[in-house]
TORTOR-371662 format. One line per 5 residues: their letters; for each residue y, x, z negated of N, C-alpha, C. Coordinates in nm, 4 decimals, decimal comma, padded with zeros to 6 digits. Each point is the difference from the previous one (the first is absolute). Layout:
N
A) Y:X:Z:Y:X:Z:Y:X:Z; ...
END
This chain:
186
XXXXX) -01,8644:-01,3891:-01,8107:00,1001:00,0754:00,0762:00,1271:00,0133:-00,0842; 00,1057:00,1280:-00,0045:00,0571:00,0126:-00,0888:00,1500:-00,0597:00,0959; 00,0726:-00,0101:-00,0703:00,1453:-00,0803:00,0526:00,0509:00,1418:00,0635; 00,1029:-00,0461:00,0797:00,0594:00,0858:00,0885:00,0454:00,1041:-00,0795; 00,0626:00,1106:00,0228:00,1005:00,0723:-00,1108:00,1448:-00,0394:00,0889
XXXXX) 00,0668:00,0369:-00,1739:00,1719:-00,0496:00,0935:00,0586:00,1041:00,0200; 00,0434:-00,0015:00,1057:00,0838:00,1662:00,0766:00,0294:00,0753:-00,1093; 00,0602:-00,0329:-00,1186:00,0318:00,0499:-00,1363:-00,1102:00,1596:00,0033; -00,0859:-00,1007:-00,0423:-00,1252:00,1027:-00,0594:-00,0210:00,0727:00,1689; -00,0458:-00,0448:00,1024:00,0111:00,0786:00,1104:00,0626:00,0838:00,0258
XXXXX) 00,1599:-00,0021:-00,0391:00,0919:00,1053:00,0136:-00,0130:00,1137:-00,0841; -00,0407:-00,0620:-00,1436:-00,0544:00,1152:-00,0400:-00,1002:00,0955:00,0063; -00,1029:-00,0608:00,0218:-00,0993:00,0511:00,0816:00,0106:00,1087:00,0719; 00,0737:-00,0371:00,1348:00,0427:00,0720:00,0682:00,1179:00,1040:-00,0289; 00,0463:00,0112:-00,0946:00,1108:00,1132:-00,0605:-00,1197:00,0760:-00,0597
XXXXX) -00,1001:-00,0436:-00,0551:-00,0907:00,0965:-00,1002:-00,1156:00,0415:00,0993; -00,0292:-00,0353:00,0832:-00,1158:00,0426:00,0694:00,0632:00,1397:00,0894; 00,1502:-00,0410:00,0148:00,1077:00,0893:00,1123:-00,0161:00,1244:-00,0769; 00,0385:-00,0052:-00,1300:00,0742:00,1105:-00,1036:-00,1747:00,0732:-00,0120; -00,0954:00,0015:-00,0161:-00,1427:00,0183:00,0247:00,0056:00,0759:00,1157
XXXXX) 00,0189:-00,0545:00,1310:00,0236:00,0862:00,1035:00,0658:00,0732:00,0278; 00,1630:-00,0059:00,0088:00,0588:00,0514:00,0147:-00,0094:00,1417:-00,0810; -00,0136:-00,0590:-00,1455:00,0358:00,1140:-00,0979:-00,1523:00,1126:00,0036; -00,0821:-00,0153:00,0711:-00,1106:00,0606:00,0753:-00,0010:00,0840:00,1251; 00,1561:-00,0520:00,0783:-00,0177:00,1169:00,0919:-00,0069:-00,1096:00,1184
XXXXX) -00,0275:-00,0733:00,0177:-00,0462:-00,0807:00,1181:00,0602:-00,1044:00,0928; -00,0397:-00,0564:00,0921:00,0772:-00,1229:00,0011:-00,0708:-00,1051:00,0293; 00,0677:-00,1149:-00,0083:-00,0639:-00,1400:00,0534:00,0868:-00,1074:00,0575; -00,0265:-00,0513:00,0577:00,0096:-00,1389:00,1259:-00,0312:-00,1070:-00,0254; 00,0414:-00,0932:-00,0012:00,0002:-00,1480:-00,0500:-00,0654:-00,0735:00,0882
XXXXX) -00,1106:-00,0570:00,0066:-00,0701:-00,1025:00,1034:-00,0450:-00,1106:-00,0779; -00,0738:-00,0804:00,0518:-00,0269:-00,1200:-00,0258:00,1010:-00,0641:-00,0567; -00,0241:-00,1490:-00,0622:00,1490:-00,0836:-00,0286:00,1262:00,0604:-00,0102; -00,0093:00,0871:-00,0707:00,1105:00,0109:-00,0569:00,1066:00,0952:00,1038; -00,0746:00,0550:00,0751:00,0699:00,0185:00,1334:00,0312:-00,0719:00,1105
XXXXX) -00,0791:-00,0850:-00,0113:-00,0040:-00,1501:00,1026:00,1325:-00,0166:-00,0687; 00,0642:-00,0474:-00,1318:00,1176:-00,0195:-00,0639:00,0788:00,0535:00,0880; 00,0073:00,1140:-00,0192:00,1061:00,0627:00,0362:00,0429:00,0402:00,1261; -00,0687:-00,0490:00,1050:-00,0075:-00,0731:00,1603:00,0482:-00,1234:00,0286; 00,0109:-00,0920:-00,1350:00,0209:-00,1229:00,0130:-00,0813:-00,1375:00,0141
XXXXX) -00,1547:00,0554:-00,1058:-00,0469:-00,0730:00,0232:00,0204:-00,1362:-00,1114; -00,0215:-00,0939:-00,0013:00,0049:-00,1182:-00,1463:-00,0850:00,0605:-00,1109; -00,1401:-00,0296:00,0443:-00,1336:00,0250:-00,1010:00,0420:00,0838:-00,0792; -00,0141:-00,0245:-00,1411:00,0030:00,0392:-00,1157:-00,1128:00,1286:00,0182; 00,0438:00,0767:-00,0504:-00,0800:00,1731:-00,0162:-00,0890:-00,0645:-00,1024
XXXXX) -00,1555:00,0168:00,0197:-00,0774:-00,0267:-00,1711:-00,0388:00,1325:-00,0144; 00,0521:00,1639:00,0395:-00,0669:00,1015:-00,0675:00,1025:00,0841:00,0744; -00,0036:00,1581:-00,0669:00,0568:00,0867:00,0896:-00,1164:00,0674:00,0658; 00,0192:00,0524:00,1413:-00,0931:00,0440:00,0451:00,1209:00,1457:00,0704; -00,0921:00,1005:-00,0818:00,0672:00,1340:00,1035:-00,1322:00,0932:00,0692
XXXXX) 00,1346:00,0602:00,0898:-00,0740:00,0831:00,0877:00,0324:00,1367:-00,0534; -00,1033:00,1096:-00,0422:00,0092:00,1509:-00,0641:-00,0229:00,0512:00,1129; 00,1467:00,1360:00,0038:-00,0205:00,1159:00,0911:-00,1337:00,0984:-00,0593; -00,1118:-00,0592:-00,0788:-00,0527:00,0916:-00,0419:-00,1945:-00,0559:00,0458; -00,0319:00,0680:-00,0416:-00,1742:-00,0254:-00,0262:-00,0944:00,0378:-00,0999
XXXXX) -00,1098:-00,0610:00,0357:-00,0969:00,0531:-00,1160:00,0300:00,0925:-00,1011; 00,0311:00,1119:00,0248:00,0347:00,1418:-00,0547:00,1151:00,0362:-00,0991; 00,0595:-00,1607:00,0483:00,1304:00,0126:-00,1666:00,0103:-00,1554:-00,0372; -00,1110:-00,0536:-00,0133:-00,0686:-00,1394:-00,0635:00,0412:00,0115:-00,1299; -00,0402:00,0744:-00,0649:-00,0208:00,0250:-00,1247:00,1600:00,0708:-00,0425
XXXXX) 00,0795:00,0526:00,0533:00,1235:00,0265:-00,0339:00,0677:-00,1244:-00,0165; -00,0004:-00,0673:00,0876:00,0614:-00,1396:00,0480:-00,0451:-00,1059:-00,1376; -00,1033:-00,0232:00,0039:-00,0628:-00,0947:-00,0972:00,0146:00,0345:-00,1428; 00,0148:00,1657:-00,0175:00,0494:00,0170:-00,1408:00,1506:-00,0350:-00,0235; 00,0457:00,0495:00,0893:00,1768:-00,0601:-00,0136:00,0195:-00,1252:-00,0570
XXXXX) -00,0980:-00,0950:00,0874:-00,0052:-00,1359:00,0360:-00,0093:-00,0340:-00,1540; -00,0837:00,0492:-00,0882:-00,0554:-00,0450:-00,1132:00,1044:00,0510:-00,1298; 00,0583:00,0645:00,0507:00,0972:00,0571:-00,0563:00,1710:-00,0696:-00,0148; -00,0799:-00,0980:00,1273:00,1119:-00,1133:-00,0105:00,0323:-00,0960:-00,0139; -00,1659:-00,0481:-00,0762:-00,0247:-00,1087:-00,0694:-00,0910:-00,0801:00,1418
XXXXX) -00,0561:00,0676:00,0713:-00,1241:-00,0779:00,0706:-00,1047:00,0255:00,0046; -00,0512:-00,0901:00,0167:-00,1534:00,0023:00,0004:-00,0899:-00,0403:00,0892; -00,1528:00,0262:00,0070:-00,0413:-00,0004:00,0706:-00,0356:-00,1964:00,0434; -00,0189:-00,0141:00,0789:-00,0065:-00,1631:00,0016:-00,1609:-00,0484:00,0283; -00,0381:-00,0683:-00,1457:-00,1085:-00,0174:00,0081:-00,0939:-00,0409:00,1164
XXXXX) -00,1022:00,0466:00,0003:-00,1048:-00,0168:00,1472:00,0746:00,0367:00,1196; 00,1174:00,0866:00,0001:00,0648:00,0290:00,1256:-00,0607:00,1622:00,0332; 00,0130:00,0334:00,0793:-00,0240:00,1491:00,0345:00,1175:00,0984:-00,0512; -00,0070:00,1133:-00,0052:00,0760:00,1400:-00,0469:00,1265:-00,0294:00,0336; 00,0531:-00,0820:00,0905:00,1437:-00,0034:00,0731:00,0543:-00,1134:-00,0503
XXXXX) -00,0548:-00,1169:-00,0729:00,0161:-00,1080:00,0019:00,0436:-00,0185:-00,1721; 00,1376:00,0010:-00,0452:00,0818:00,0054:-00,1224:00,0137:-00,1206:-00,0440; 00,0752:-00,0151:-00,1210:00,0312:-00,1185:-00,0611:00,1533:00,0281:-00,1029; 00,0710:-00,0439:00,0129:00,1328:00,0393:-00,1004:00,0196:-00,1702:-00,0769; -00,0311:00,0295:-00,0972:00,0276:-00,1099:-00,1032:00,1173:00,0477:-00,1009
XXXXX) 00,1313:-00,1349:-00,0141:00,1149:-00,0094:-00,0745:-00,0347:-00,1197:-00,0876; 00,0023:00,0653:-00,1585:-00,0264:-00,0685:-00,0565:00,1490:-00,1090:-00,0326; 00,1501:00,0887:00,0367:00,1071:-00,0649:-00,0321:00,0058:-00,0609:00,1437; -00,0056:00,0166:00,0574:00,0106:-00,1326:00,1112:-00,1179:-00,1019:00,0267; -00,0893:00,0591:-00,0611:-00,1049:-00,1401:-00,0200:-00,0969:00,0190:00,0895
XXXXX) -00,0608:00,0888:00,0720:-00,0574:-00,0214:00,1333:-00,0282:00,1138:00,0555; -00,1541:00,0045:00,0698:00,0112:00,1560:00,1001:-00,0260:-00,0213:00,1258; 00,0013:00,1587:00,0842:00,0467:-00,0076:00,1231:-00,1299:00,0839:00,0949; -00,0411:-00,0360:00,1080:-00,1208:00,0998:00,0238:00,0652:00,1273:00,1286; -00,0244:00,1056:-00,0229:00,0440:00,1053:00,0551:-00,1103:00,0933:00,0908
XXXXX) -00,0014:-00,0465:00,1178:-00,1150:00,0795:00,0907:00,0598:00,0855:00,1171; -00,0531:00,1260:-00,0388:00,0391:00,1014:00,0542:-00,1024:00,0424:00,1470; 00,0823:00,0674:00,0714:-00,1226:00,0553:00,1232:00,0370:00,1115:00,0622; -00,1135:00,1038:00,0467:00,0441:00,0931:-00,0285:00,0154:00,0297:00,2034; 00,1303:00,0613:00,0063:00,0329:00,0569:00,1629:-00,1011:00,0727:00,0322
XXXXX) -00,1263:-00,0070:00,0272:-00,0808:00,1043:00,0399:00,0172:-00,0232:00,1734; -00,0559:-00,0743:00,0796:00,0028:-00,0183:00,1233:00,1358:00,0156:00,0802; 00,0131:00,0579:00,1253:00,0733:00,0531:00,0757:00,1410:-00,1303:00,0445; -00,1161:-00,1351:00,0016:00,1262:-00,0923:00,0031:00,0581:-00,0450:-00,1782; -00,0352:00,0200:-00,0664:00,0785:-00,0278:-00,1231:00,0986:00,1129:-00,0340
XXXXX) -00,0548:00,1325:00,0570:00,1143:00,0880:-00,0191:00,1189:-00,0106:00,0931; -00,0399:-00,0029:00,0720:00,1184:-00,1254:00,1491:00,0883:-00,0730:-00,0690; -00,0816:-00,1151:-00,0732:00,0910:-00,1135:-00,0752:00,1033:00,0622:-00,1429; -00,0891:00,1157:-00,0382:00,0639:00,0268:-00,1059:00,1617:00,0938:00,0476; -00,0137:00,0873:00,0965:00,1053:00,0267:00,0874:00,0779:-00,0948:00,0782
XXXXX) -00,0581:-00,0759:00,0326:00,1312:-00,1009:00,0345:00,0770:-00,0941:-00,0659; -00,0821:00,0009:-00,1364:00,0967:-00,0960:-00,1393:00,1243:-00,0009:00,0032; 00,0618:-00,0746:00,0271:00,1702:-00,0051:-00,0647:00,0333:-00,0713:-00,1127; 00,1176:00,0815:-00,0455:00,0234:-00,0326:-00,1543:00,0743:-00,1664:-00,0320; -00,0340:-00,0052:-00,0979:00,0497:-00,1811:-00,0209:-00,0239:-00,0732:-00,1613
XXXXX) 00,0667:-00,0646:00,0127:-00,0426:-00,0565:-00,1652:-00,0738:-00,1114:00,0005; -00,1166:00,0151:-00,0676:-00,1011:-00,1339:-00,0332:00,0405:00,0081:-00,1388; -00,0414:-00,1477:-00,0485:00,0400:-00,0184:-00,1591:00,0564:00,0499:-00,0733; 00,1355:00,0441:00,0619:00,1360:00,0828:-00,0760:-00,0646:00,0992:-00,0207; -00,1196:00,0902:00,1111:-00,0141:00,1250:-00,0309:00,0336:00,0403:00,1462
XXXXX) 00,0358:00,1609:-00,0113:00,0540:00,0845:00,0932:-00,1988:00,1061:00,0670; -00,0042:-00,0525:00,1288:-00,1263:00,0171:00,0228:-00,0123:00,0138:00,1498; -00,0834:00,0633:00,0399:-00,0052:00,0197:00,1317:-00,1350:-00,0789:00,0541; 00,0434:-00,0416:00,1370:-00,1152:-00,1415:-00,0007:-00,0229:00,0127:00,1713; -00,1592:-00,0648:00,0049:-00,0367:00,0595:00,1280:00,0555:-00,1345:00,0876
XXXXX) -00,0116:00,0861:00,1071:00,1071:-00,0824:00,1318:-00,0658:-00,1187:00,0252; 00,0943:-00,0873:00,0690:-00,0595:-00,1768:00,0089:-00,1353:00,0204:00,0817; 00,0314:00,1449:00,1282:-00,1595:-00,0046:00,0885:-00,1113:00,0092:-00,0783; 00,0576:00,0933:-00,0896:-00,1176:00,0500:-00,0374:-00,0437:-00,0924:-00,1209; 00,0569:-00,0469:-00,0438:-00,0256:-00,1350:-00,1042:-00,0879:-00,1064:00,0655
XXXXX) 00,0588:-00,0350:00,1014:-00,0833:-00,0871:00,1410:-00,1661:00,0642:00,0005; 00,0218:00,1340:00,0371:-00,1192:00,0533:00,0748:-00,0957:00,0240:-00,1516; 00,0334:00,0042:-00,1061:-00,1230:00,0054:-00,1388:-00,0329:-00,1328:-00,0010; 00,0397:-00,0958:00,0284:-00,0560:-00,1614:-00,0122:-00,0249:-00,0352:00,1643; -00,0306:00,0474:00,0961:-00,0178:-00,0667:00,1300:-00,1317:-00,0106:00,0227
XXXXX) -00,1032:00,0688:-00,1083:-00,1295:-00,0081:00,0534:-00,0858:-00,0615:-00,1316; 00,0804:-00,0665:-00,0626:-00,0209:-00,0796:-00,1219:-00,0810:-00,1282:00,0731; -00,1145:-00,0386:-00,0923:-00,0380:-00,1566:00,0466:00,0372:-00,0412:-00,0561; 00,0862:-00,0060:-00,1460:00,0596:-00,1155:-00,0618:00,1206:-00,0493:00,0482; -00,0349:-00,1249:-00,0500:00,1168:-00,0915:00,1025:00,1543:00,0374:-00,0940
XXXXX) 00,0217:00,0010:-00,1062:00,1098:00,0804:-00,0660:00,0528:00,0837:00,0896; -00,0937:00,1227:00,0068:00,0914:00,1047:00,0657:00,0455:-00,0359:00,1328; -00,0762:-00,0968:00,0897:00,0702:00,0107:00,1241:00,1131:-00,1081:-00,0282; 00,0295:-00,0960:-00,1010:00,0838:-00,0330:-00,0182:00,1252:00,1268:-00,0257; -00,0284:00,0372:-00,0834:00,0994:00,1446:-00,0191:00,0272:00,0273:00,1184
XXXXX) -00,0584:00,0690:00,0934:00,0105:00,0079:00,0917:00,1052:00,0203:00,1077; -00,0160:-00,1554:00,0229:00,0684:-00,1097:00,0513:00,0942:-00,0115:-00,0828; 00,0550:00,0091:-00,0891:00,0965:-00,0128:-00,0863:00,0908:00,0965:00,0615; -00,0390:00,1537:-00,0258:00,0923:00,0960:00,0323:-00,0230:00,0310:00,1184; -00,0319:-00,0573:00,1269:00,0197:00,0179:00,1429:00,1029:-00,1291:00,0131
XXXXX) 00,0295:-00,1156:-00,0714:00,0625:-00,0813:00,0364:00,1425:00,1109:-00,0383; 00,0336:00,0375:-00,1371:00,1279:00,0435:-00,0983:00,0429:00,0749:00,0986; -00,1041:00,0819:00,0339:00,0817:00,1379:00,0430:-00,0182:00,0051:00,1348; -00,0380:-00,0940:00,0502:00,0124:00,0107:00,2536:00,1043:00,0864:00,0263; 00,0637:00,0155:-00,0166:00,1393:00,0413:00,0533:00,0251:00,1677:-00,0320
XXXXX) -00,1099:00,0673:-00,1566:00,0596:00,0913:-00,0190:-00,2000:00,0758:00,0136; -00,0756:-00,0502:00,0707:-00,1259:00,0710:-00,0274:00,0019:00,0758:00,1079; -00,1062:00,1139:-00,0180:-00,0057:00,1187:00,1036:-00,0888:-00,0448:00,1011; -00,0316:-00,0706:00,1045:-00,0666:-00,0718:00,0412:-00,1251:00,0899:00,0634; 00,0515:00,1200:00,1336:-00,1028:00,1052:-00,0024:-00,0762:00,0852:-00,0999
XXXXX) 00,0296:-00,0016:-00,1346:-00,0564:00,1133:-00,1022:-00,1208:-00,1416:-00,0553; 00,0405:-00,1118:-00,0158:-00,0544:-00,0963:-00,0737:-00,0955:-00,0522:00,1189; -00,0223:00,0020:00,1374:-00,1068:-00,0081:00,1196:-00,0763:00,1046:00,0293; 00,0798:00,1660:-00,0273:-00,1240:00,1040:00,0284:-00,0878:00,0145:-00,1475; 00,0964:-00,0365:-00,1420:-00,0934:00,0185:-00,1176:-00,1354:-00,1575:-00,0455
XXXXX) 00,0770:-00,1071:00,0739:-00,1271:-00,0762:00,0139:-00,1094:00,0538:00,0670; 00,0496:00,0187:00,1118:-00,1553:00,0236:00,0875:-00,0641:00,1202:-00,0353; 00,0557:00,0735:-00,0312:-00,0392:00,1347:-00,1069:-00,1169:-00,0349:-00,1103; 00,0451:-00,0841:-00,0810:-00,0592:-00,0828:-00,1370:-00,1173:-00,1026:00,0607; 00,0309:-00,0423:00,1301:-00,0889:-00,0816:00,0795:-00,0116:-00,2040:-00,0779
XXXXX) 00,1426:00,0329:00,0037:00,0335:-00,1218:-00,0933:00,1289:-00,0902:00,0946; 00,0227:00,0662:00,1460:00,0958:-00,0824:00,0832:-00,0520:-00,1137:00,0135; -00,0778:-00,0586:00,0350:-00,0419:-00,1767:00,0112:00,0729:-00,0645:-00,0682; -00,0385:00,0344:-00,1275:00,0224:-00,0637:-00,1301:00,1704:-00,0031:-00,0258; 00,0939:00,1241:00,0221:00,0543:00,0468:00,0037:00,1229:-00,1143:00,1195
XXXXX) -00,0792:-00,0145:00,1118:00,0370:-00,1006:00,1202:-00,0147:-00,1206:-00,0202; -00,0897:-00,0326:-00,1092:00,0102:-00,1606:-00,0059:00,1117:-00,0122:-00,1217; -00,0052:00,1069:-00,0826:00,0886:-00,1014:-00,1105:00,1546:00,0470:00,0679; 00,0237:00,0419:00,0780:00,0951:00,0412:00,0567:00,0467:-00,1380:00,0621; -00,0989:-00,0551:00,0867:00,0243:-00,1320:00,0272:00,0411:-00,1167:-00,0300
XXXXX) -00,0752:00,0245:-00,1272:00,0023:-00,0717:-00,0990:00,1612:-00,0635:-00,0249; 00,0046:00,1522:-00,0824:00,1527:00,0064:-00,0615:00,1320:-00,0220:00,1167; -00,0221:00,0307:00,1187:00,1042:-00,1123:00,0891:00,0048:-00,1226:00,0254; -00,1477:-00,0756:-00,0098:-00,0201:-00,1319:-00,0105:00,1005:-00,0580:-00,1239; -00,0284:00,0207:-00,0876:00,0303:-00,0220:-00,1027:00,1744:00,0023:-00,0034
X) 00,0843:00,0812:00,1041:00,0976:00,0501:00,0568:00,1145:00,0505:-00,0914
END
């Protein structure tokens, strides 16, 4: 297993995977850790994970950029799944992309608000909807996550959008226990 990367190389990462997109026409949304970050979560980000306003059909626009910006494909990973290695900071970073095709990711990708993860300027999907991509997770991680950002943010979550898009996803149970959870915990 390879050692964590240090936000360093992550940040860059994420400036070069951005400039790939952006400079393509497109946009993207910050999920997994590194948006958990920027919600307030502790856990160290071990990858960037974005969300593309795009699909299948400009894969190959995207991924040439990508390569163009010194990434690569990440061994035994699938078409979406990058790698940015710094040889002056010592270390690389893994970069997995996904593409907005489905009606609720284009949801999430419209409701992103803008924010800075790792001293980058980035638009990042909302705490619900951060909640609702890990609520139907069996790993015990994510419902830790979870529970993490239902504890941070009680006070500022959308409580009806985050109960009609569970039961939507068919992931409210799950959704209700770690909810529980995370007040126990108080």
């Amino acid at each position: 297993m390879d050692a964590a990367p240090s936000p360093e190389v992550l940040s860059k990462a994420l400036r070069k995977v951005l400039a790939a997109i952006e400079g393509s026409g497109f946009k993207a949304v910050a999920i997994g850790g590194i948006a958990h970050q920027a919600w307030g979560s502790k856990k160290a980000a071990d990858k960037v994970e974005l969300l593309l306003s795009t699909g299948e059909d400009k894969r190959e626009t995207i991924l040439g950029a990508a390569r163009g910006e010194g990434l690569q494909q990440a061994p035994g990973g699938g078409p979406l799944n990058l790698r940015y290695n710094d040889a002056k900071l010592g270390g690389s970073g893994a970069v997995d992309l996904v593409e907005g095709t489905t009606p609720y990711l284009k949801q999430v990708i419209a409701r992103a608000q803008p924010s800075a993860v790792l001293q980058v300027q980035i638009r990042v999907a909302t705490c619900e909807d951060l909640i609702l991509l890990r609520a139907g997770s069996p790993d015990p991680a994510d419902r830790a996550l979870v529970i993490e950002l239902l504890r941070g943010a009680a006070g500022r979550i959308d409580a009806p959008y985050l109960k009609k898009e569970a039961e939507a996803a068919g992931v409210f149970d799950k959704l209700k226990s770690a909810w529980q959870e995370a007040k126990a915990q108080g």
